[in-house]
N, C-alpha and C positions, 0 to 999 in steps of 0.2 A: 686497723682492726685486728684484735687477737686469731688470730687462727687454732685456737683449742680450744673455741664457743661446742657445745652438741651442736649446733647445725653444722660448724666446719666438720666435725665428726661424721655428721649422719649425712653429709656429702661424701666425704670419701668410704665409708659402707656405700654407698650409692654406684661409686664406681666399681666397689668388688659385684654389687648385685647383680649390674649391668654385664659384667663379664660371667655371669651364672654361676655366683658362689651366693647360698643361703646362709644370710648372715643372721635373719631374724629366726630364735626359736622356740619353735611352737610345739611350748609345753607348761603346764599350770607353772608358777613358780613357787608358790607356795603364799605363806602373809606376808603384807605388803601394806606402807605406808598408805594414807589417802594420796598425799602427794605428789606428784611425777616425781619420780627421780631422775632425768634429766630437767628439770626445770622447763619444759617446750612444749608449749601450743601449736599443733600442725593444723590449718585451715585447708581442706582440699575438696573436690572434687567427687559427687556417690560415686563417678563413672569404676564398671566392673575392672576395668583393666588395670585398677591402680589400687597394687594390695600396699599402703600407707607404709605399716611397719616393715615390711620387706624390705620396698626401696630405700628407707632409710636407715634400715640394717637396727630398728628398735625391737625392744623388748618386753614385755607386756609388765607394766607399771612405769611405763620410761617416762611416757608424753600422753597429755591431752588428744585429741583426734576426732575434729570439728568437720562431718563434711554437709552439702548439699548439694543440688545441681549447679554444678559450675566453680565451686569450690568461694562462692558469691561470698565480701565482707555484706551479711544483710544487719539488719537490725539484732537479731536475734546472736549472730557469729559475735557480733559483740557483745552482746548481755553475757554468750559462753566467755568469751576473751576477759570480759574485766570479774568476772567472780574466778574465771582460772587464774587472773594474777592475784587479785588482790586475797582472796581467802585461800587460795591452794598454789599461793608460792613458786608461780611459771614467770619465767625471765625472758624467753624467746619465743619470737613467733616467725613460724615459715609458714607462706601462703603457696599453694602446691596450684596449680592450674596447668591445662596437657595439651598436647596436640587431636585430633580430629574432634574434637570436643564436641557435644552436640548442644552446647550454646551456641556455638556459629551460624548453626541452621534456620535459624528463626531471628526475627522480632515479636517483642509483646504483642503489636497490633496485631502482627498477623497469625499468634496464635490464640491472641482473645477471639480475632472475628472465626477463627476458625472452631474453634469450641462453641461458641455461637451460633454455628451452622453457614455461614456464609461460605457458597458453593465456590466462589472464587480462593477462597482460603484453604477450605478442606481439600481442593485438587492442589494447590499449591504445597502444599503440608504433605499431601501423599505421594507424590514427586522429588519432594526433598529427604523422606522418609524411608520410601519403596514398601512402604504397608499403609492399605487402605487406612484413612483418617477419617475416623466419626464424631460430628460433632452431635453439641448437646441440644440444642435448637434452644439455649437460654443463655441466660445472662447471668452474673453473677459477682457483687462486689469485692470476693475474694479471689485468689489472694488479687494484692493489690499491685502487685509486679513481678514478673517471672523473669527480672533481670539476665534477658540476651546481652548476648555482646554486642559493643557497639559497631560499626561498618556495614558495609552488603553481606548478606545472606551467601553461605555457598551449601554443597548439597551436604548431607549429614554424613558425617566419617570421610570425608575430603581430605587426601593426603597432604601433609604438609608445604606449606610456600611460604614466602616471603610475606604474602597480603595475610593470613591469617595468622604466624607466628606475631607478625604486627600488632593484631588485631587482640590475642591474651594477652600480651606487652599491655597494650592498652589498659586490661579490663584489672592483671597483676596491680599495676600502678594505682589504680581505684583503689582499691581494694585497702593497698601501704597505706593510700593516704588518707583512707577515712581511717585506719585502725590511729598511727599516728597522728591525728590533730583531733581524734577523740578527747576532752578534755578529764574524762575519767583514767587515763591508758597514760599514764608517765612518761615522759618520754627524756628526762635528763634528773639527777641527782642520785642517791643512794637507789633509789627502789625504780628505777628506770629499765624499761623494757628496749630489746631489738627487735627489728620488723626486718625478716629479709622474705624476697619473692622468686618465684620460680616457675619455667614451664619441663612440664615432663615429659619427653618424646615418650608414647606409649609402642612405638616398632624400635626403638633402641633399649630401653631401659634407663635412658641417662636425663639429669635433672640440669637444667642451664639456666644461670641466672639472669634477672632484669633487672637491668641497672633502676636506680630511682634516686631524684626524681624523673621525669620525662614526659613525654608527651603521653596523654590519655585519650587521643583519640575523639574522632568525628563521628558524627551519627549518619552519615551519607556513605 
C-alpha cells in the first residue's frame, strides 16, 4: 500500500496532535469547492472528546465527517458514504471508533427495557451510568437499534484493557465490512474506494489501527 494516501497523512498529523502540536486551523478559509479536497470520508464517533479535524490534523473543506453514537456503519452512514463517493468524488474512508466509549456500557435489550420502565433495567443503567436513569413507562417501535457493542457490558468510561479494545476491534471490523461488500461502494477498478479502521485512545491522543479482516466478535 502507498504510504502518501491522506489517511497515511492524516496519521502522521495525528502523531504531531498527540504530542500537542495544533495542526488543524481554525479559521474561515474563504470559497471552497463542494468537494473534499482530500478526497476522505471520516466515520466516527459524536463522543465529546474527539475533535475529528484536530486529530487528524484536517482542514476545513479537506474531508467528509460522518458521525453518530459509536461512530456505527448504520444504514444511514452509508446512504452518507455512497453519495460522498459517487457525486462528491471521496476515495477514502477512515472509520474512527475510541476507547471508554459509551457503546460498551449497554445492550439494546437492556436499554429498550430500560426506557420502558423496567425497574431492573433503570437500576442497572444507573449503575452503569452514575446518574439516575428515567424511563419512559412505554414502548416504542423506534429507532429500531441502538447498535451497542457486541460482549459483556462494563461500567461506562472504563479505562482501557485488553477485553474491551477487543471488543471496538470487533465492532471496527463490522463496520469495514458492511461499508466494503456494500454492492453500491467499489471496491476494485478505476473508481474504487479504501476502507481503513481505527481505535482512538481518548487519554493519549493517538489513533492505532485494526487490522481487517478478523474476528467480529460474540454476543456473550
Amino acid at each position: 500500500m502507498s504510504r502518501d494516501t491522506t489517511t497515511d497523512q492524516s496519521l502522521e498529523h495525528n502523531l504531531r496532535y498527540a504530542a500537542g502540536e495544533a495542526v488543524h486551523e481554525a479559521r474561515h478559509p474563504g470559497k471552497q469547492p463542494i468537494q473534499p479536497g482530500r478526497r476522505l470520508a471520516v466515520v466516527a464517533c459524536m463522543d465529546a472528546r474527539l475533535d475529528v479535524e484536530d486529530l487528524l490534523g484536517l482542514q476545513t473543506g479537506d474531508a467528509h465527517i460522518i458521525r453518530n453514537a459509536g461512530g456505527v456503519v448504520t444504514e444511514d452512514t452509508l446512504r452518507s458514504l455512497i453519495i460522498s463517493h459517487h457525486l462528491l468524488n471521496t476515495n477514502e474512508v477512515a472509520l474512527i471508533h475510541h476507547t471508554r466509549c459509551g457503546m460498551l456500557a449497554f445492550t439494546d435489550d437492556l436499554l429498550k427495557a430500560g426506557l420502558e420502565g423496567d425497574a431492573a433495567a433503570t437500576k442497572m443503567l444507573g449503575q452503569a451510568t452514575g446518574r439516575a436513569f428515567k424511563g419512559l413507562d412505554t414502548c416504542s417501535a423506534t429507532p429500531s437499534a441502538f447498535y451497542a457493542f457486541r460482549g459483556t457490558p462494563e461500567a461506562l468510561d472504563a479505562p482501557r484493557d485488553d477485553h474491551n479494545m477487543e471488543r471496538l476491534a470487533w465492532d471496527v471490523r463490522r463496520g469495514m465490512s458492511a461499508i466494503l461488500n456494500h454492492p453500491w461502494i467499489p471496491t476494485s477498478g478505476e473508481d474504487a474506494i479504501t476502507v481503513r479502521g481505527f481505535i482512538y485512545d481518548v487519554d493519549t491522543g493517538r489513533l492505532e489501527e485494526v487490522s481487517y479482516p478478523g474476528d467480529t466478535g460474540s454476543i456473550g
